[in-house]
C-alpha positions, 0 to 999 in steps of 0.5 A: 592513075589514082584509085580511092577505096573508103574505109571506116574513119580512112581513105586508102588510095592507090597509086599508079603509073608513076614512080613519084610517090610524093607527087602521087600522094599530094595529088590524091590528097588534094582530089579528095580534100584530105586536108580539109578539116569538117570539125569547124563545119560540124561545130558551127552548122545550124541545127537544121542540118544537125541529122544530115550531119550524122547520116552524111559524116565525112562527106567532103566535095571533090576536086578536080586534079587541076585549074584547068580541068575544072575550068574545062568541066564549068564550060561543058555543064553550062546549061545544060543536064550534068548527064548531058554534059558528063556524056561530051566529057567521056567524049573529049577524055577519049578524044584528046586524052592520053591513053594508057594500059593497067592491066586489062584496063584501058584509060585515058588521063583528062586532056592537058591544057596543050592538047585542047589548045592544038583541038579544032574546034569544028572537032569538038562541036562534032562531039556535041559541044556548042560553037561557043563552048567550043571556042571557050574551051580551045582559048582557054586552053591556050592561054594556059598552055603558053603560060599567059594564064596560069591558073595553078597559082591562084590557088594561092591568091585570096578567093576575090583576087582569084574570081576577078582572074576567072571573070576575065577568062572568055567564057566566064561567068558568075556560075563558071567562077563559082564552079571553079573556085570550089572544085578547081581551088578547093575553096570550101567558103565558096557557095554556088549562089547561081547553081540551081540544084544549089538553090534548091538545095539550100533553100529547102533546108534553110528556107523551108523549101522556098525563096530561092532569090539570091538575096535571101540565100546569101542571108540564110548560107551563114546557117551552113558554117564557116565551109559553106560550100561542103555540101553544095560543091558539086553537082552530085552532092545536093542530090544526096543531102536531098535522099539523105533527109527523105531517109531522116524521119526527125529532120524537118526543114526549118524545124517544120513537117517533112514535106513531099518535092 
């Protein structure tokens, strides 16, 4: 298990349960993105996002531990609520996840890619989740469990080559690739054109609020920097660049009046 306690200018995280510390520090290092550099992100954003920049500094978009468990994460939030979906995952992580004891505390590790191949899928449909989700997640599961797909080794494969691997899974989308490309890969170029929240997100400060067409979104993003996907990576992270710009009295979307949404 892995703990992160933020400190000013450093993160400090706590390891436990293994006697691999090498292991343990390059999984805490990938699941809090310490080696992403922000610099060329804050050198080269639009002067739009300019007093996002300081309220949010060091803001980096999390990922998931493995491949897998982002692929598992896309298909349970598939349109649906993330509250919704957050409430099948603790479901699942007790279901098939392996329990284990820290002190008084109780956890379960995210179910491995072999204990979702072996789940029924009836079991799961009984923790909420949809025939096809159902059915999404054990096959995908198996795929990698037997080592057919191995979804590890795109991280080191060009962002195309990995997408076109992720739009062959079952399941499948351009919003699931998107998904799994930024969190699962750790692709900080990756801009969740097809999220929603990200739309609105992106449009309201570059576009002032509106047009939320994919057409004007691909052309306003170069406006976000050579890491587009920073502040639009995860389901969580729109939600606080919108709070942190209601909080800015000087950052106007646009470069036009703060407006009520």
């Amino acid at each position: 298990m892995i703990t992160v306690v933020g400190r000013p200018k450093t993160i400090l995280a706590r390891l436990y349960g293994s006697n691999n510390k090498s292991y343990l520090r390059k999984t805490a290092g990938w699941i809090t993105a310490a080696d992403l550099d922000l610099l060329p992100f804050y050198r080269s954003v639009d002067v739009t996002l300019k007093p996002l920049i300081r309220h949010l500094r060091g803001l980096k978009p999390p990922r998931t531990a493995t491949a897998h468990e982002a692929l598992i994460i896309a298909f349970t939030e598939q349109q649906i609520t993330t509250r919704l979906a957050r409430t099948f995952q603790n479901r699942m992580v007790l279901k098939y996840g392996k329990p284990f004891q820290l002190g008084e505390l109780k956890f379960h590790t995210f179910p491995s890619p072999h204990s979702l191949a072996s789940a029924s899928k009836e079991d799961l449909k009984h923790l909420g989740l949809s025939r096809n989700k159902a059915d999404f997640i054990v096959e995908a599961s198996r795929s990698v469990a037997s080592g057919e797909l191995d979804l590890e080794a795109l991280k080191g494969r060009p962002t195309t080559e990995a997408r076109e691997v992720l739009l062959s899974i079952k399941g499948v989308g351009e919003w699931t690739a998107d998904y799994v490309l930024s969190r699962g890969l750790g692709r900080p170029e990756m801009v969740p054109y097809y999220d929603l929240g990200a739309r609105d997100t992106i449009g309201l400060f570059t576009l002032a609020g509106g047009g939320r067409s994919l057409r004007r979104l691909r052309r306003s993003s170069p406006a976000l920097g050579p890491m587009r996907a920073s502040p639009t990576g995860t389901s969580s992270t729109p939600a606080s660049w919108g709070r942190a710009w209601r909080r800015s009295l000087r950052c106007t979307p646009n470069h036009k009046q703060p407006v009520e949404h």
